[in-house]
Backbone as CSV, one residue per row, in Angstrom:
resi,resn,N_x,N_y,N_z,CA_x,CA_y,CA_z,C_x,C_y,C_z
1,UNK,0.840,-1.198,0.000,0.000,0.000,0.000,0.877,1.251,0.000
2,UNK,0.475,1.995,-0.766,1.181,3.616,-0.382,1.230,4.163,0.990
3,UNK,2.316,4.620,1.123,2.596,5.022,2.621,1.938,6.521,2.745
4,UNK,1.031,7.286,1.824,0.507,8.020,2.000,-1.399,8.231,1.677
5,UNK,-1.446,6.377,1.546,-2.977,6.406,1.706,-3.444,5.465,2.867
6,UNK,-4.610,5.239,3.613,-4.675,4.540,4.364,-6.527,3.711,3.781
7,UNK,-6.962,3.040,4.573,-8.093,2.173,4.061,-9.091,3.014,5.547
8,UNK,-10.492,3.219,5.391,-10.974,3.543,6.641,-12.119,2.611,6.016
9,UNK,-12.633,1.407,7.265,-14.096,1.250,7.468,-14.430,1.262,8.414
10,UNK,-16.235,1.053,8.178,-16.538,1.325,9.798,-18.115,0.276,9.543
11,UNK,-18.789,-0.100,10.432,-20.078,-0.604,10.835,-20.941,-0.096,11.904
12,UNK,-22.337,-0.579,11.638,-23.246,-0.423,12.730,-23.880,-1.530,13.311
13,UNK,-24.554,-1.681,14.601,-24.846,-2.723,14.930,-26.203,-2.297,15.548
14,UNK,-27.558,-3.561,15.276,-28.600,-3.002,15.887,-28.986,-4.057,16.279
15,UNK,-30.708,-3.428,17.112,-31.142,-4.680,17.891,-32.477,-5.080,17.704
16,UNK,-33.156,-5.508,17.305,-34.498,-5.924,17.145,-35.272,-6.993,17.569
17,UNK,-36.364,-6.586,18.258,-37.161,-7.659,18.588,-37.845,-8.341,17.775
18,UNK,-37.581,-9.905,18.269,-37.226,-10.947,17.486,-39.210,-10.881,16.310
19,UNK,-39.766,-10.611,17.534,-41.485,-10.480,16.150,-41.523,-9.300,15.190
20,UNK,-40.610,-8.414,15.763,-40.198,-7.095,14.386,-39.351,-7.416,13.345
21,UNK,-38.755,-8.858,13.542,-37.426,-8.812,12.453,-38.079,-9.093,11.120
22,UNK,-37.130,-8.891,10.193,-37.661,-8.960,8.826,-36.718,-10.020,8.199
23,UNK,-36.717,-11.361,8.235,-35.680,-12.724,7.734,-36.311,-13.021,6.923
24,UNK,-36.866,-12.365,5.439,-36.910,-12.558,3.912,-37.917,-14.317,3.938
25,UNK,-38.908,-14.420,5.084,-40.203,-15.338,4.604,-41.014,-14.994,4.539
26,UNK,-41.275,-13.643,4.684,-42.988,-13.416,4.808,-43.378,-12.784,3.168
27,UNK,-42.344,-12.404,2.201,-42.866,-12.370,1.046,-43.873,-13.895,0.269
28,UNK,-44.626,-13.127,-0.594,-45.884,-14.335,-0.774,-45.799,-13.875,-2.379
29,UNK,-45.859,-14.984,-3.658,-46.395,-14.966,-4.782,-47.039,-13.788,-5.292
30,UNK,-46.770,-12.796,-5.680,-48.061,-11.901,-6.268,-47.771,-10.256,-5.819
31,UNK,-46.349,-10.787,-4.490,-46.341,-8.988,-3.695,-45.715,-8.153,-4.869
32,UNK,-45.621,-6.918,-4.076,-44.739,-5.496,-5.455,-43.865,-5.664,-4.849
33,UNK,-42.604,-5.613,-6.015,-40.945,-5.120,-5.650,-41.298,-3.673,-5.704
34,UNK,-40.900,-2.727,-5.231,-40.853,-0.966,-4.838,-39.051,-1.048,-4.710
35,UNK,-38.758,-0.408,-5.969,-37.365,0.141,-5.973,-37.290,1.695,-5.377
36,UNK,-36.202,2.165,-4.883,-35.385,3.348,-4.024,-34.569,3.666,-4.683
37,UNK,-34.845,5.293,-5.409,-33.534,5.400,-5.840,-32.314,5.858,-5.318
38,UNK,-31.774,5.315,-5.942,-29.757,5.368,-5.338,-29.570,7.065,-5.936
39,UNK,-28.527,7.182,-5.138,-27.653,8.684,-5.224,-26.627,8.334,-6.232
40,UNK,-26.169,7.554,-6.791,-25.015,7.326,-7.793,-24.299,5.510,-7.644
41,UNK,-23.091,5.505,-7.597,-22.938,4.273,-7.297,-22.805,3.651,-6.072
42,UNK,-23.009,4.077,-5.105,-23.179,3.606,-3.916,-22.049,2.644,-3.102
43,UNK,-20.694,3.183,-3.528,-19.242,2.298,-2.797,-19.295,0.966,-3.801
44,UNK,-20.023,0.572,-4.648,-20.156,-0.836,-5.347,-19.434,-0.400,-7.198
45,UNK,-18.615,-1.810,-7.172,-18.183,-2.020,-8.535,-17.126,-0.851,-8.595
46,UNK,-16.061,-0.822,-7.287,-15.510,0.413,-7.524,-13.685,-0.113,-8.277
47,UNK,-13.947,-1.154,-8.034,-12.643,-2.142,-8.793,-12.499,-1.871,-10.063
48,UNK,-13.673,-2.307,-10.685,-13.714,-1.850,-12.382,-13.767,-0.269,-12.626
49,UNK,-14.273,0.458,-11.534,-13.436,2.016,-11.850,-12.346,2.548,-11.890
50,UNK,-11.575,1.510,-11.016,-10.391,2.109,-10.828,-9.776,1.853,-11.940
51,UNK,-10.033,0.273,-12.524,-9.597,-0.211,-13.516,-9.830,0.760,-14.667
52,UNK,-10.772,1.065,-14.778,-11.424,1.815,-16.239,-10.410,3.627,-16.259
53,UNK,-10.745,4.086,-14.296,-9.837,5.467,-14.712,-8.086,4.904,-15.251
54,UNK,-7.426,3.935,-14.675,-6.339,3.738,-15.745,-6.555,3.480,-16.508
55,UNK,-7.207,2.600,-17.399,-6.890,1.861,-18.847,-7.364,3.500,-19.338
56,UNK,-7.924,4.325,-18.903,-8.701,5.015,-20.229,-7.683,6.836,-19.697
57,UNK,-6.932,6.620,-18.578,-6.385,8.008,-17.992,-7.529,9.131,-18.020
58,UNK,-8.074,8.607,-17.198,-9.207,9.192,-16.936,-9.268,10.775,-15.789
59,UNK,-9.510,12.091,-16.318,-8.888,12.824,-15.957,-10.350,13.087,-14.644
60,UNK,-10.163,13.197,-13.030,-10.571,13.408,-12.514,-11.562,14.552,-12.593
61,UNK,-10.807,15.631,-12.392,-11.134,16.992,-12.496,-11.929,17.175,-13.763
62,UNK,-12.234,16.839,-14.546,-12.642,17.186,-16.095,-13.827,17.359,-15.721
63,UNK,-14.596,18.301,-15.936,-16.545,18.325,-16.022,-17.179,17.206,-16.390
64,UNK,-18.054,16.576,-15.476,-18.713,15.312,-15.376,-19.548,15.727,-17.185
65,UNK,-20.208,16.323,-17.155,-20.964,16.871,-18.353,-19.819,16.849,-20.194
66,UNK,-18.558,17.341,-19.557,-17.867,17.254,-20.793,-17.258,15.720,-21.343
67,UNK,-17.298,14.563,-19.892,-16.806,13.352,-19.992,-18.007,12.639,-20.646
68,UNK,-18.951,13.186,-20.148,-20.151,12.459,-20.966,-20.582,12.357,-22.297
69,UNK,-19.995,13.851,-23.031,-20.123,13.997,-24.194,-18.937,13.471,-24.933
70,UNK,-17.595,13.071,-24.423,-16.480,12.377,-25.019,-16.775,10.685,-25.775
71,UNK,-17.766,10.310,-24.636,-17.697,9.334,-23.558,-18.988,8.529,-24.514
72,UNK,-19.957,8.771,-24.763,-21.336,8.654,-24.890,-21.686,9.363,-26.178
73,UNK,-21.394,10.644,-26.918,-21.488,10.984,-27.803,-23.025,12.405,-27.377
74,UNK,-23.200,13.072,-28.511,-24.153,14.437,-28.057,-25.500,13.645,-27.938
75,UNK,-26.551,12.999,-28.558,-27.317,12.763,-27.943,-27.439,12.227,-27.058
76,UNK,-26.784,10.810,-26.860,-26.937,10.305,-25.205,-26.590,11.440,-23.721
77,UNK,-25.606,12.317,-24.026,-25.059,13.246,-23.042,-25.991,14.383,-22.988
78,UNK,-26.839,15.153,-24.105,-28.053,15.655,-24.063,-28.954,15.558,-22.918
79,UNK,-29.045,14.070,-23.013,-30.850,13.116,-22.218,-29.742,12.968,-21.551
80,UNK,-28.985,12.946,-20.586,-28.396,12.489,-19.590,-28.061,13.847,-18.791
81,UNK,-27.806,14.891,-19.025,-27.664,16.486,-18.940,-29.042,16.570,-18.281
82,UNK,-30.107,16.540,-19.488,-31.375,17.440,-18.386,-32.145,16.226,-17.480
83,UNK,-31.571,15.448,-17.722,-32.591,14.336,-16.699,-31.642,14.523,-15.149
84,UNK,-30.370,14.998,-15.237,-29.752,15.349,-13.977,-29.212,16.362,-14.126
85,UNK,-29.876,17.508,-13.813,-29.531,18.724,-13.480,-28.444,19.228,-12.361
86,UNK,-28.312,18.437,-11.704,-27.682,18.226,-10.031,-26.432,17.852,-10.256
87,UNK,-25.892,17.339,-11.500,-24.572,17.664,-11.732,-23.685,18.704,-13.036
88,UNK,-24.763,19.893,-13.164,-24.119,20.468,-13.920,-22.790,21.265,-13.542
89,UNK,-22.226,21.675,-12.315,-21.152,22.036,-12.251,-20.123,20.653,-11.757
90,UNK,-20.611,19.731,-11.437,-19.805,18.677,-11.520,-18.664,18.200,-11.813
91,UNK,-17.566,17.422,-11.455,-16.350,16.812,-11.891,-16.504,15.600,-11.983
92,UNK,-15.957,14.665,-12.760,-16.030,13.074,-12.928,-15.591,12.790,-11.919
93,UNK,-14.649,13.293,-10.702,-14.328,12.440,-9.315,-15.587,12.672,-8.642
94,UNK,-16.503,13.767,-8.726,-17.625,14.379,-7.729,-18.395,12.848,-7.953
95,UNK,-18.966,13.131,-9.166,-19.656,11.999,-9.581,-19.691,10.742,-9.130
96,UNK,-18.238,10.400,-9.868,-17.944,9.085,-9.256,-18.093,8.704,-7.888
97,UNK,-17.770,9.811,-6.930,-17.688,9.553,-5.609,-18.640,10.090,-4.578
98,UNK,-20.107,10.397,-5.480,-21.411,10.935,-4.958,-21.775,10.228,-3.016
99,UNK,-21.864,10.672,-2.472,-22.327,10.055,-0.841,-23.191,8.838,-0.876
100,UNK,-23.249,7.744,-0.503,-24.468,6.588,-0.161,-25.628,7.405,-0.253
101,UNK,-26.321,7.465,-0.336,-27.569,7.198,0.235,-28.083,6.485,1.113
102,UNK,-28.318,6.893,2.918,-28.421,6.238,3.664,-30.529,6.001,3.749
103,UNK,-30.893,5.007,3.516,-32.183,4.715,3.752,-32.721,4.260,5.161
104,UNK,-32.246,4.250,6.270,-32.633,3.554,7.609,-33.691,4.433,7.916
105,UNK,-34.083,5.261,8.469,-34.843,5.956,8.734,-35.740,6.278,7.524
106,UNK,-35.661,6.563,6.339,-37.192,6.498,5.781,-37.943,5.226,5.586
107,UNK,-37.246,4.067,5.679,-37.365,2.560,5.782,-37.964,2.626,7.463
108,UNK,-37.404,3.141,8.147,-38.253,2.746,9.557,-39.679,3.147,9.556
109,UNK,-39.609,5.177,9.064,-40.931,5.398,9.004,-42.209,4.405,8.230
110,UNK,-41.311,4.483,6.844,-42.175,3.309,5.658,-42.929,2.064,6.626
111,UNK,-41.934,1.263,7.493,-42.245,-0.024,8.338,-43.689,0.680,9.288
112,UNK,-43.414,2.037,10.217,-44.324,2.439,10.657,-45.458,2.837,10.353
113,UNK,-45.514,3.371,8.983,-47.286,3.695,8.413,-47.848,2.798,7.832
114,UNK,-46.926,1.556,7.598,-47.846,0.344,6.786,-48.542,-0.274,8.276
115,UNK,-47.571,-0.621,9.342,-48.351,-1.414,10.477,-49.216,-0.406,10.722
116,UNK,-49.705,0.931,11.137,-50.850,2.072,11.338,-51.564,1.661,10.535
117,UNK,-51.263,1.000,9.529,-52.835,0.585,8.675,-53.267,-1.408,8.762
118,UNK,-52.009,-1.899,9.608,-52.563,-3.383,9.865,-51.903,-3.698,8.691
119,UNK,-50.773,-3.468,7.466,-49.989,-4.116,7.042,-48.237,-4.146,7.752
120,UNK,-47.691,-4.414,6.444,-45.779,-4.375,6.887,-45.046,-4.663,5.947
121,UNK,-43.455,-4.564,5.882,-42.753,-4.609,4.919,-42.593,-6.069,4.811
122,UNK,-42.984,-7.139,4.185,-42.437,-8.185,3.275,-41.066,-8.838,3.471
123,UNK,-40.842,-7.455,2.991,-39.188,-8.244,2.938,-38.120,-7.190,2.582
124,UNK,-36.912,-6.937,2.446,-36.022,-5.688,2.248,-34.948,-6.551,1.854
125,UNK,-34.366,-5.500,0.781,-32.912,-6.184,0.688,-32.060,-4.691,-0.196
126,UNK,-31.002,-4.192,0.831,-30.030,-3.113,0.030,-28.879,-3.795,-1.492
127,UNK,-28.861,-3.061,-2.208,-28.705,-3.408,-3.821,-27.489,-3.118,-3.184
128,UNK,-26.122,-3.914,-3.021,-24.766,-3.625,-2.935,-23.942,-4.845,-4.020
129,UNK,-23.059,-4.957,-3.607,-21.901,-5.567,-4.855,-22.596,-7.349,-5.294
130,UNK,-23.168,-7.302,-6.501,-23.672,-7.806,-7.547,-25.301,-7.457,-7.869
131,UNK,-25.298,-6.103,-7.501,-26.241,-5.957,-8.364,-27.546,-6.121,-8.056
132,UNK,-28.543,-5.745,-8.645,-29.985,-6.401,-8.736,-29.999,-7.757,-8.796
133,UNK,-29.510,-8.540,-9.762,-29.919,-10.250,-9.488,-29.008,-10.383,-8.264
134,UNK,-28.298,-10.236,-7.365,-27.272,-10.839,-6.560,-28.055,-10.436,-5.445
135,UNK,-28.902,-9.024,-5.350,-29.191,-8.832,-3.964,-30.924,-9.249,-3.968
136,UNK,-31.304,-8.833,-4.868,-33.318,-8.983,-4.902,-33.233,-10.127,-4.096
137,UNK,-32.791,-11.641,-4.416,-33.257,-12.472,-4.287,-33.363,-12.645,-2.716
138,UNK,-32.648,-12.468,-1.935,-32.097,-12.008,-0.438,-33.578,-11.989,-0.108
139,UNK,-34.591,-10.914,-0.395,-35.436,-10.405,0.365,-36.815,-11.519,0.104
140,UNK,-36.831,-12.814,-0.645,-37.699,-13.457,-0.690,-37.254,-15.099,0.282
141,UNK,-38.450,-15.691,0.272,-38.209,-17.244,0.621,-37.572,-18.257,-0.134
142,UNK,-37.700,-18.862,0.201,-37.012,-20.332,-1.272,-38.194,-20.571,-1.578
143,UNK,-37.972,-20.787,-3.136,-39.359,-21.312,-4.107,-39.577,-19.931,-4.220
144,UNK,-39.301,-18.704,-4.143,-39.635,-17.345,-4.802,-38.698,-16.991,-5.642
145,UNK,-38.889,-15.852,-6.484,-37.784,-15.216,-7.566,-38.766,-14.048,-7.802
146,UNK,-37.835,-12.904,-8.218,-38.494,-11.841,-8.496,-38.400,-11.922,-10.191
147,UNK,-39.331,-10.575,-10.733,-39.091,-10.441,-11.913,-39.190,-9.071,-12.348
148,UNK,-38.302,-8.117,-12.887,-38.032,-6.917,-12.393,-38.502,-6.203,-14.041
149,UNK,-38.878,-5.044,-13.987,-39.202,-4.448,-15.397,-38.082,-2.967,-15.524
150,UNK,-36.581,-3.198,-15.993,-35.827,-1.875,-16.051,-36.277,-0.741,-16.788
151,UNK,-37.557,-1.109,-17.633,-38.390,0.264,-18.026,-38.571,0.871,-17.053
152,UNK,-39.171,0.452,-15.966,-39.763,1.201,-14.694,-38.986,2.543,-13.963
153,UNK,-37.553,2.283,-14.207,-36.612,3.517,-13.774,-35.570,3.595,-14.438
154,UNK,-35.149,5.056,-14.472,-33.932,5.218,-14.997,-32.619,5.116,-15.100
155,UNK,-31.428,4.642,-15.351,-30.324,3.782,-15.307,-29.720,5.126,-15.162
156,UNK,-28.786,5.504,-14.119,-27.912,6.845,-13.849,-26.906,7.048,-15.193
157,UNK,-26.824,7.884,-15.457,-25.845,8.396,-16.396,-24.568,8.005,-15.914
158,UNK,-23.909,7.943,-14.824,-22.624,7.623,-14.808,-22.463,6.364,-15.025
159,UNK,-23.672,5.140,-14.842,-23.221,3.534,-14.836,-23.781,3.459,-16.767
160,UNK,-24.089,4.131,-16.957,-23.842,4.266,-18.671,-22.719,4.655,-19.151
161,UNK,-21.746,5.284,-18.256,-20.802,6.107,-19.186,-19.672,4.793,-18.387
162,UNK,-19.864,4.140,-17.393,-18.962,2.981,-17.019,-19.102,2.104,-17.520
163,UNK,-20.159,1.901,-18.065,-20.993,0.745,-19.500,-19.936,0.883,-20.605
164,UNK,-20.023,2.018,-20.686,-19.688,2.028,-22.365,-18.229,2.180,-22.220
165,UNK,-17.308,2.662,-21.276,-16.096,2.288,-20.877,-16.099,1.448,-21.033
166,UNK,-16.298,0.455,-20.709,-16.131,-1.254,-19.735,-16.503,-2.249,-21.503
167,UNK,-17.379,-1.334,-22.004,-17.909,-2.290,-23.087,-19.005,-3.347,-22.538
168,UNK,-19.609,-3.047,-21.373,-20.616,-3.787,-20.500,-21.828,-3.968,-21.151
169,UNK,-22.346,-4.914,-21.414,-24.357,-4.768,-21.589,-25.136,-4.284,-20.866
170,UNK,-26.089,-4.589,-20.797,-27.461,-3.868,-19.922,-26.857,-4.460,-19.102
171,UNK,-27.647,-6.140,-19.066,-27.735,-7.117,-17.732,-26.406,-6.632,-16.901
172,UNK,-25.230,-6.744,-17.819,-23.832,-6.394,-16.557,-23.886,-5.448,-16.085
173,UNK,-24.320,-4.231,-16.352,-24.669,-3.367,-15.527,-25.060,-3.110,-14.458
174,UNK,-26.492,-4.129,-14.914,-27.528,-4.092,-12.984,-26.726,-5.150,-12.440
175,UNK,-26.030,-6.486,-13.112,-25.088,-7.209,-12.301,-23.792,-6.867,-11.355
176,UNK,-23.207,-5.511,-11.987,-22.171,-4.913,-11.073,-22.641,-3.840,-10.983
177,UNK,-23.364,-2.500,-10.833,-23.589,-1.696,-9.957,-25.133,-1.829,-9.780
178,UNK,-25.988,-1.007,-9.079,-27.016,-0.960,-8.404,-28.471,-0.620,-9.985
179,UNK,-28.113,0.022,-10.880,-29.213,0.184,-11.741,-29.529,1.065,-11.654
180,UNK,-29.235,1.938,-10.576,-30.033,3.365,-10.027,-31.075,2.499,-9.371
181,UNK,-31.155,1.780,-8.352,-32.167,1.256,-7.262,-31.140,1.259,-6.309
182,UNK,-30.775,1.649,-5.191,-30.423,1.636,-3.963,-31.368,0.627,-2.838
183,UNK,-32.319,0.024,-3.039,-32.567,-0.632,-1.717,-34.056,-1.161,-2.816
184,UNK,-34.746,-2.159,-2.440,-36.093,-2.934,-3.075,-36.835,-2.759,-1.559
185,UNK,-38.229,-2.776,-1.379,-38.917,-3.236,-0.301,-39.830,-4.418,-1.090
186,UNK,-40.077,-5.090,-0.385,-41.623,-5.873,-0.997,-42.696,-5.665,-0.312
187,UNK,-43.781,-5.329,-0.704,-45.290,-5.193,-0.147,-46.344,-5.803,-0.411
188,UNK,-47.433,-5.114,-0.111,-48.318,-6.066,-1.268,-49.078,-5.583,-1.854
189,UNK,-49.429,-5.583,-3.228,-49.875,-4.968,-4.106,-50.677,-3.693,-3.707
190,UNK,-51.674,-4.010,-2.510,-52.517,-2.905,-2.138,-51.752,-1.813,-1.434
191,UNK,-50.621,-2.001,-0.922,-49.589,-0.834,-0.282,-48.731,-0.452,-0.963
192,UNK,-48.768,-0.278,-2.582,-47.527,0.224,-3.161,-47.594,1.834,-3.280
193,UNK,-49.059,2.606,-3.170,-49.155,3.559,-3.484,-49.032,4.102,-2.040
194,UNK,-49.513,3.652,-0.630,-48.978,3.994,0.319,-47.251,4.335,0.775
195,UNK,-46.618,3.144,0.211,-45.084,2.593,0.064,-44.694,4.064,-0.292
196,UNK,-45.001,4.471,-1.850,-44.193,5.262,-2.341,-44.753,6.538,-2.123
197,UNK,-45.543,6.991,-1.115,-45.965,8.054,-0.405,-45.326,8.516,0.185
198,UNK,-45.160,7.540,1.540,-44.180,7.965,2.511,-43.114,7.783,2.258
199,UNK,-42.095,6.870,1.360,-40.839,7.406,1.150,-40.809,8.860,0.173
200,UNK,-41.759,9.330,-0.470,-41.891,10.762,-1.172,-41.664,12.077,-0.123
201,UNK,-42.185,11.367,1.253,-42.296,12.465,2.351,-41.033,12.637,2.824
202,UNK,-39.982,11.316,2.538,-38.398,11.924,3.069,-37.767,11.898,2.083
203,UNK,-37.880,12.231,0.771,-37.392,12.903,-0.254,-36.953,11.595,-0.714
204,UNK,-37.132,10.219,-0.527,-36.798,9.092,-1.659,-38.037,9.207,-2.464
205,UNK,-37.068,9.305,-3.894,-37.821,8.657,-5.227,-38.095,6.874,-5.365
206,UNK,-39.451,6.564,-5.291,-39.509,5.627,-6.058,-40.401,4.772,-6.517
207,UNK,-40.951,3.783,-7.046,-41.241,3.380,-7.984,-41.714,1.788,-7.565
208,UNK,-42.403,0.822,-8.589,-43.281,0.015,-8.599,-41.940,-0.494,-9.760
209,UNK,-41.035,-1.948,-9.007,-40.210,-1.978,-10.350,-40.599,-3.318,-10.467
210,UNK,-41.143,-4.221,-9.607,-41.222,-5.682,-10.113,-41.830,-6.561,-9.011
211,UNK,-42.312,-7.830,-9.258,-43.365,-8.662,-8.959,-42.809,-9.981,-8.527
212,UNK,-43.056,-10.635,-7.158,-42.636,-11.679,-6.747,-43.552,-12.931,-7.245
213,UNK,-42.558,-13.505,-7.756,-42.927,-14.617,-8.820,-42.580,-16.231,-8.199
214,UNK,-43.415,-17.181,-9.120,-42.354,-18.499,-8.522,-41.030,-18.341,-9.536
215,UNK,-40.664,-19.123,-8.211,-38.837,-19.471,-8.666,-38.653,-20.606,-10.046
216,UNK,-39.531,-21.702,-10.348,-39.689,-22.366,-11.402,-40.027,-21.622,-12.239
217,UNK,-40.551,-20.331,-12.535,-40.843,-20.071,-13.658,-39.908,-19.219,-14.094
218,UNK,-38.713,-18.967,-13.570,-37.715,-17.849,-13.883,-36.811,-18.658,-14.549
219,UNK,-36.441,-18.049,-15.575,-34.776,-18.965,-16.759,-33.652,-18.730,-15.823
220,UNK,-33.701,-17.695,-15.228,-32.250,-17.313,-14.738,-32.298,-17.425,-13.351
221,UNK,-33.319,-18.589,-12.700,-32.870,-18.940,-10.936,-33.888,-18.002,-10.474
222,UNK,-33.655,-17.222,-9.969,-34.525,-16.763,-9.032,-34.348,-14.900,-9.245
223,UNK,-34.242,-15.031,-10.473,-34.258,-13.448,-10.527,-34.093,-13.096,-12.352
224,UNK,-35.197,-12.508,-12.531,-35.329,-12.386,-14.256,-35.890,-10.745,-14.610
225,UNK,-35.499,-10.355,-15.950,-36.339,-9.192,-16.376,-37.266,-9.255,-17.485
226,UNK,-37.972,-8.363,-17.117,-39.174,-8.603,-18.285,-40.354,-7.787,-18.265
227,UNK,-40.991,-7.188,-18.886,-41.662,-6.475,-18.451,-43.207,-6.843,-17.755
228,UNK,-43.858,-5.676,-16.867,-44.921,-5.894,-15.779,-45.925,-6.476,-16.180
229,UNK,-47.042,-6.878,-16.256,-48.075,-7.196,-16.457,-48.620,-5.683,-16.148
């Protein structure tokens, strides 16, 4: 290691009573996946960045907006410009290195207004290193699989412009970074418009992205895309 960088992590630890916990069985055939959107890449798939800022000398400092248009070409960087306004003075390190998005607390409230109405969250699972198929499946039982529709939300401009670096497809995309979903809840169909109420009230965006399915009917195990019914 360089004698002038060091590594910092850190954890949290909590406590829950054991009839509050949420251990990924109480999802049932038929509930809504409700995606959260992520703030950028979220600490995940940061190997293949590092990889990508060498192979390509990738200039930190450069305007996130001008890398996009190198990067992606004028129309894709266009629709990627006004759909995120929030990085027009931007740098490709800003970008790259946007804050988590911490969800605990609008996830607690969310848990609290569904039981006020005699429901609850299903099941939860945070989108970290592999992706949508690596983490969804987490938040169901065995004999479940989700089935997710990526029409439903928008793919961040920076894991497009690491796409097209990388030479990545769609699927590898949501396979190594998050998709722009930061966290799934499952509910059930009748609480999705509640769901995405109250996370609206603490400023998470999100969305109705996919449907808990059986696990036999999925090609790819327990986690497939395709669009909603």
């Amino acid at each position: 290691m360089d004698p002038m960088s060091f590594d910092l992590a850190g954890c949290c630890v909590g406590v829950v009573e054991r009839e509050r916990l949420i251990d990924g069985t109480a999802a049932e055939a038929g509930d809504a996946i409700v995606g959260l959107v992520s703030s950028g890449l979220h600490a995940n798939g940061f190997s293949l960045v590092r990889s990508l800022i060498a192979q390509w000398d990738l200039d930190l400092a450069r305007p996130y907006q001008e890398q996009l248009l190198l990067t992606l070409g004028s129309d894709a960087a266009a629709t990627a410009i006004a759909a995120e306004p929030q990085y027009g003075l931007a740098t490709l390190g800003e970008v790259l290195l946007a804050p988590t998005r911490i969800y605990a607390r609008p996830v607690l409230a969310l848990r609290e207004a569904l039981r006020v109405d005699g429901g609850d969250l299903h099941g939860i699972a945070h989108i970290t290193g592999g992706g949508l198929p690596g983490n969804v499946p987490r938040a169901l039982p065995a004999g479940l699989g989700a089935r997710l529709d990526p029409t439903r939300w928008r793919t961040p401009s920076v894991m497009r412009l690491l796409g097209a670096l990388g030479g990545l497809a769609e699927d590898e995309l949501r396979a190594t970074f998050n998709g722009g979903i930061g966290m799934i809840v499952v509910v059930s169909p009748e609480a999705v418009d509640e769901t995405i109420a109250s996370l609206a009230a603490s400023d998470i965006a999100a969305m109705r992205v996919g449907t808990v399915v059986a696990a036999e009917g999925l090609a790819g195990g327990r986690y497939a895309e395709g669009e909603l019914a």
